[in-house]
Every structure is written in structure tokens, then in C-alpha cells.
N, C-alpha and C positions, 0 to 999 in steps of 0.2 A: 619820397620813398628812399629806402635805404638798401645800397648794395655791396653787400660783402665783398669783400675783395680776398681776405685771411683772416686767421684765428688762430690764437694758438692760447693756453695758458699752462699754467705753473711751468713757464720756459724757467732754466734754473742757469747760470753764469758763474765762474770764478765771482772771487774778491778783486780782480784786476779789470774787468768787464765795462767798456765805456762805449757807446755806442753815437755816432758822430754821422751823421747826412744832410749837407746842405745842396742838395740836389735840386734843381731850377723845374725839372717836369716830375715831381711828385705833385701829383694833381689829386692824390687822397685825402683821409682823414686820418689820424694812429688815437685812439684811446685806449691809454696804457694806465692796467693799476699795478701796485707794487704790494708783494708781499714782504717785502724787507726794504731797511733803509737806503731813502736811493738820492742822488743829488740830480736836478735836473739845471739846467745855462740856458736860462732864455731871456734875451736882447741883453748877453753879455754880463748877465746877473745869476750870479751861484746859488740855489735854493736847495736846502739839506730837508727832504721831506721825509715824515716816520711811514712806518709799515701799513699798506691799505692805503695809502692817497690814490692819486686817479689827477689825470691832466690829458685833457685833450686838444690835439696838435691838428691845426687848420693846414687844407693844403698848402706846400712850397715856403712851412714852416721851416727852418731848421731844429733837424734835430739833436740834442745834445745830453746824453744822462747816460745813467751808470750807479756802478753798485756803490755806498757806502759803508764803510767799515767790515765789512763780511762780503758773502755771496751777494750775488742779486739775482732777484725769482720776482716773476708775473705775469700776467696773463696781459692778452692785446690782442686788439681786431684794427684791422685796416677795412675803409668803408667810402664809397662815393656815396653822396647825398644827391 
């Protein structure tokens, strides 16, 4: 079963907007999709993804992504399984 924890979408950000937690007791889930282009860092590797992708972030991932070239806007639920 699946328990909500947050939700939010069409969150909207500057063009400066990077968002960075490698927090040890995040014990959630974040599945995050993107309405604009976004880069996401994960295991130290720069992925420049288009508008509408979607990546899902396993607990006591780090997290690491942010807007590219423009704003950044998307929607995200945090969730224990």
C-alpha cells in the first residue's frame, strides 16, 4: 500500500533553481515529473532531461536536479510504500 506523505504540482522555480538533499533519514519515496527542461546528478552523472520526464527517487537517495535553461516547474508526491 501506498502512503502519501506530500503533493504538490505545477511548483514553478527561477531559472537559478537547483535543488540538493543528501539527507541520511529520508526514509521516503519523491516521484518527480517535469514540465520543462530539467538536469538531474545521479551517482555523480549529469542527465539533461526534456519537458514531461519523470524519475523516481528510492529512499536515502540523494537528491540532486534543477532547472535547465529557463524556469523549472513540476509536479511531485513524496510516498512510503
Amino acid at each position: 500500500m501506498i502512503d502519501i506523505i506530500h503533493a504538490y504540482y505545477n511548483a514553478s522555480h527561477g531559472s537559478d533553481f537547483v535543488y540538493y538533499d543528501e539527507s541520511s533519514n529520508r526514509d521516503w519515496w519523491l516521484l518527480l515529473q517535469t514540465h520543462t527542461p530539467a538536469f538531474f546528478i545521479v551517482d555523480d552523472k549529469q542527465y539533461i532531461m526534456p519537458p514531461q520526464s519523470a524519475i523516481l527517487y528510492p529512499p536515502y537517495a540523494t537528491l540532486h536536479y534543477g532547472a535547465h535553461e529557463s524556469y523549472f516547474k513540476n509536479d511531485w508526491i513524496r510516498f512510503y510504500t
